[in-house]
N, C-alpha and C positions, 0 to 999 in steps of 0.2 A: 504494500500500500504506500511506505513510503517513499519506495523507488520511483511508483507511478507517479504521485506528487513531484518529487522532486523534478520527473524527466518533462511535467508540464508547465512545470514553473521555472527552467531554466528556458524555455523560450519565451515566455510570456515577459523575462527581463532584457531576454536579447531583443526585443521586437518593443520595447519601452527603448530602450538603447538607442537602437535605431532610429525611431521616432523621435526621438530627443535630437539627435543628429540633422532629422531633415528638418525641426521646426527650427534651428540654430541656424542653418545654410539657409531658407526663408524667410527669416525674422531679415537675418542680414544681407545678402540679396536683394531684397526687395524695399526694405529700408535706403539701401543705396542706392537704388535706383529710380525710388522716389524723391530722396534728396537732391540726386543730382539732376532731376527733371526742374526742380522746385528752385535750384541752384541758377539754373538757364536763365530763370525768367528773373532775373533779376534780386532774386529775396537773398536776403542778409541771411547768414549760417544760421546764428538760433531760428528765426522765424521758417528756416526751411527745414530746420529740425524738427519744428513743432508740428510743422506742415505733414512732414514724411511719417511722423508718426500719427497724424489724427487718420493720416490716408491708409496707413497700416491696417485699421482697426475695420477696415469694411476691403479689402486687399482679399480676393477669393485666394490665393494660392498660400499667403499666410494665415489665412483662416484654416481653408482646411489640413497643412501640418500644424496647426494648434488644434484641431478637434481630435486629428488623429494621433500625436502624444497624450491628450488628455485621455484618448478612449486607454490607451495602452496603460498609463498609469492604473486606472480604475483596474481593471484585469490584472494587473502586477500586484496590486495592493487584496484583492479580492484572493489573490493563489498563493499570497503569504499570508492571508489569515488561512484559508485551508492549509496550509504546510503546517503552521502554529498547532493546529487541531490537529490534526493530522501522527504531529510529534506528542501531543499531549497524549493521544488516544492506546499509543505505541507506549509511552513511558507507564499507563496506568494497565496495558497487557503485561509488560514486563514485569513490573511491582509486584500485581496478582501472581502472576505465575512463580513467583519466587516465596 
């Protein structure tokens, strides 16, 4: 049982991982490429900072790597409480049996 746990929870971190990766390559990407759009038209650095990020915040491609880290967290978080369970389950067969 706890192998099974284990061998579903080491991808559910590698695929959190991952997604953490692509929302980091998107966030930044696409922040810089709104800046440097925002940059063109004349706007002063802060103001096209602020620009690049209110424009971030409705950005389909950094939305969807922020929903898809988020979903992978949930599921990473969800497969360490079942491992937690899982090991607890294990430690109170072993206690009995002893």
């Amino acid at each position: 049982m706890y192998k099974y746990v284990a061998d579903v929870f080491k991808p559910a971190l590698q695929d959190l991982y991952r997604c953490e990766l692509e929302l980091e390559k998107a966030d930044g990407r696409r922040f810089l490429a709104l800046f440097e759009e925002a940059r063109s038209k004349g706007i002063s650095i802060s103001a096209a900072e602020t620009v690049a990020r209110k424009s971030m915040k409705c950005d389909p491609i950094y939305l969807e790597a922020l929903k898809n880290f988020q979903d992978a967290k949930v599921i990473t978080e969800v497969m360490n409480q079942i491992n937690k369970m899982a090991t607890q389950v294990l430690h109170a067969m072993a206690y009995k049996a002893n």
